[in-house]
Backbone as CSV, one residue per row, in Angstrom:
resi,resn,N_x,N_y,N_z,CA_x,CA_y,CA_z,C_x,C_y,C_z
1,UNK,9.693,1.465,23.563,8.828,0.444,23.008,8.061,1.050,21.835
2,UNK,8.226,0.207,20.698,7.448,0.882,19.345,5.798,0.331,19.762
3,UNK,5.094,1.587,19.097,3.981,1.550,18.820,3.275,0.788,18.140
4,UNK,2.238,0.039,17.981,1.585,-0.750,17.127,0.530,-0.078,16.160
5,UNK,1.072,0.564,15.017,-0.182,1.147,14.189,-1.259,0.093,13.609
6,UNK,-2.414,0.753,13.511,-3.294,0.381,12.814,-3.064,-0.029,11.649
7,UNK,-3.539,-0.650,10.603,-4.041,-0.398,9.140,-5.139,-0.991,8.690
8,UNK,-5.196,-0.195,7.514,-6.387,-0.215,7.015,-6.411,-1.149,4.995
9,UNK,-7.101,-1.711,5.200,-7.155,-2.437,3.248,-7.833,-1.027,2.402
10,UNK,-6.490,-1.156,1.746,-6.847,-0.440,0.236,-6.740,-0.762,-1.379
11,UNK,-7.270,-0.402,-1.916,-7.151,-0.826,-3.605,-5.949,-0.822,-4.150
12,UNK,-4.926,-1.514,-4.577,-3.856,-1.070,-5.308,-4.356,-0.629,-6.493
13,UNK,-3.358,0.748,-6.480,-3.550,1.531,-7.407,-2.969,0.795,-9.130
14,UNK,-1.766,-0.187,-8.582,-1.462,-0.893,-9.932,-2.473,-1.429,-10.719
15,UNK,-2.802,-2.292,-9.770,-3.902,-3.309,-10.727,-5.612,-2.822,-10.333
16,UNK,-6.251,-1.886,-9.934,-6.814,-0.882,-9.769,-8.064,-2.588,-9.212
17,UNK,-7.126,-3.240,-8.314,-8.347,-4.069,-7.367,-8.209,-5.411,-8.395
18,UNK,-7.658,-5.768,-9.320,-7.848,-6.786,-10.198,-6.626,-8.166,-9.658
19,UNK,-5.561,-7.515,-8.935,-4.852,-8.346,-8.265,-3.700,-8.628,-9.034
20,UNK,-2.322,-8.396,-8.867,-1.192,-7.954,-9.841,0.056,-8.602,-8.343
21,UNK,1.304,-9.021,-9.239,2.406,-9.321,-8.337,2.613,-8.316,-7.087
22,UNK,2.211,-6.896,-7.376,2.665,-5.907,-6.298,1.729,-6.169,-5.278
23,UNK,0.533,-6.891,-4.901,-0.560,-6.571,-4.264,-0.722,-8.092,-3.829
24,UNK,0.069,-9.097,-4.163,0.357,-10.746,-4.137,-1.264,-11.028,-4.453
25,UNK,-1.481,-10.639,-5.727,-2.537,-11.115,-6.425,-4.038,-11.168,-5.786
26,UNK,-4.006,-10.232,-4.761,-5.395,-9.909,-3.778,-5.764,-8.917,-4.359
27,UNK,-5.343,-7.882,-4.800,-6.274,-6.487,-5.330,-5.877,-5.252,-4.324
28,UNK,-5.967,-5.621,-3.165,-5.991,-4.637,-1.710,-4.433,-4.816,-1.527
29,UNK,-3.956,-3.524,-0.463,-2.978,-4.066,0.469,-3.343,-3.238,1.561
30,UNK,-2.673,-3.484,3.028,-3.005,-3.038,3.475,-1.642,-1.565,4.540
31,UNK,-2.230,-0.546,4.491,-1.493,0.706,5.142,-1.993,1.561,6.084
32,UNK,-0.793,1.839,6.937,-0.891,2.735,8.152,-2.076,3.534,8.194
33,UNK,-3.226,3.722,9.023,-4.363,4.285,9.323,-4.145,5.740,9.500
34,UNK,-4.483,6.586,9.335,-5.384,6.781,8.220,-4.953,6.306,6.390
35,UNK,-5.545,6.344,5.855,-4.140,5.880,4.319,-4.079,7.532,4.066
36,UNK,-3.013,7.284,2.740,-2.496,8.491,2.052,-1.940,8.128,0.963
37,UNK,-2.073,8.767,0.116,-1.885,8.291,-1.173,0.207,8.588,-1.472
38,UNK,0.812,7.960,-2.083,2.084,8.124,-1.934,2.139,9.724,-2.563
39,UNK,3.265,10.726,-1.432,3.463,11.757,-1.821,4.816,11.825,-2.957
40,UNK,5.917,11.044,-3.329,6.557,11.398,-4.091,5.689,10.625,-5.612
41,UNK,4.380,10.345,-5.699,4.319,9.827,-7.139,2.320,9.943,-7.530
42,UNK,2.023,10.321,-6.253,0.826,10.970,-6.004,-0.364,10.112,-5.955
43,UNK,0.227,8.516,-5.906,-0.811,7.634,-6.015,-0.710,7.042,-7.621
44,UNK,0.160,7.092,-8.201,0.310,6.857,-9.539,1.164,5.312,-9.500
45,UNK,2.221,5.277,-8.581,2.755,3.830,-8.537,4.318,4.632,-8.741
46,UNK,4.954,3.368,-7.294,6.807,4.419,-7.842,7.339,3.064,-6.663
47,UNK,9.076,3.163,-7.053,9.631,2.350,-6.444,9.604,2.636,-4.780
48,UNK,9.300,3.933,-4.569,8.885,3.833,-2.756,7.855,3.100,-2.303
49,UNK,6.457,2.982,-3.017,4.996,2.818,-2.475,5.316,1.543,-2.848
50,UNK,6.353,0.559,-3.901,5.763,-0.731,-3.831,5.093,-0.578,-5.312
51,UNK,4.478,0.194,-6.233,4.351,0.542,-6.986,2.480,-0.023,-6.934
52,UNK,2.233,0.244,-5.544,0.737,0.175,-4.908,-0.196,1.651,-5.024
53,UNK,0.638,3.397,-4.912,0.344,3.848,-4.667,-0.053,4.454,-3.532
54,UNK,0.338,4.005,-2.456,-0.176,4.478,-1.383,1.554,4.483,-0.426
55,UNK,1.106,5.281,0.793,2.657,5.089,1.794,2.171,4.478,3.018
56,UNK,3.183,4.215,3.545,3.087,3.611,5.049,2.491,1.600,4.697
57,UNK,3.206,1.983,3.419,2.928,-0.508,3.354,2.796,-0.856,4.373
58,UNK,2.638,-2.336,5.074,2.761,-3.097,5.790,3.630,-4.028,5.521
59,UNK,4.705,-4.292,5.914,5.987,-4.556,5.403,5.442,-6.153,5.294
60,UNK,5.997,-7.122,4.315,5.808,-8.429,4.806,6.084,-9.217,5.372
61,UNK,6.820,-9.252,6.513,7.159,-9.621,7.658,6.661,-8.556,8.690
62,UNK,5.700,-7.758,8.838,5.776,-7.549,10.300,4.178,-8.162,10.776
C-alpha cells in the first residue's frame, strides 16, 4: 500500500508568484514535504520540475 505524502504550497520559480501556464495561473504549486528545489536545474526551471523549479510536483490527477 503506497504512502500518502504530504505537501506543501510553494512559489513557482517561473513566474516568481505572478501566476504563469506552468503554475495554472495561481503563482504557488504545491510539492512533496519537505520542498527542494529541483536538483538537475537548481531551481532555475527545466523540463523535469514542470519548469516550476522545485521536485516532487503534485501530479494533476492525484
Amino acid at each position: 500500500m503506497a504512502e500518502n505524502p504530504s505537501y506543501t504550497e510553494v512559489i513557482c520559480a517561473h513566474c516568481e508568484g505572478l501566476g504563469c501556464i506552468y503554475c495554472d495561473k495561481k503563482g504557488c504549486v504545491p510539492v512533496k514535504s519537505p520542498p527542494k528545489k529541483c536538483r538537475r536545474c537548481e531551481g532555475a526551471g527545466c523540463i523535469y520540475c514542470g519548469y516550476t523549479g522545485w521536485a516532487g510536483l503534485k501530479g494533476k490527477y492525484e
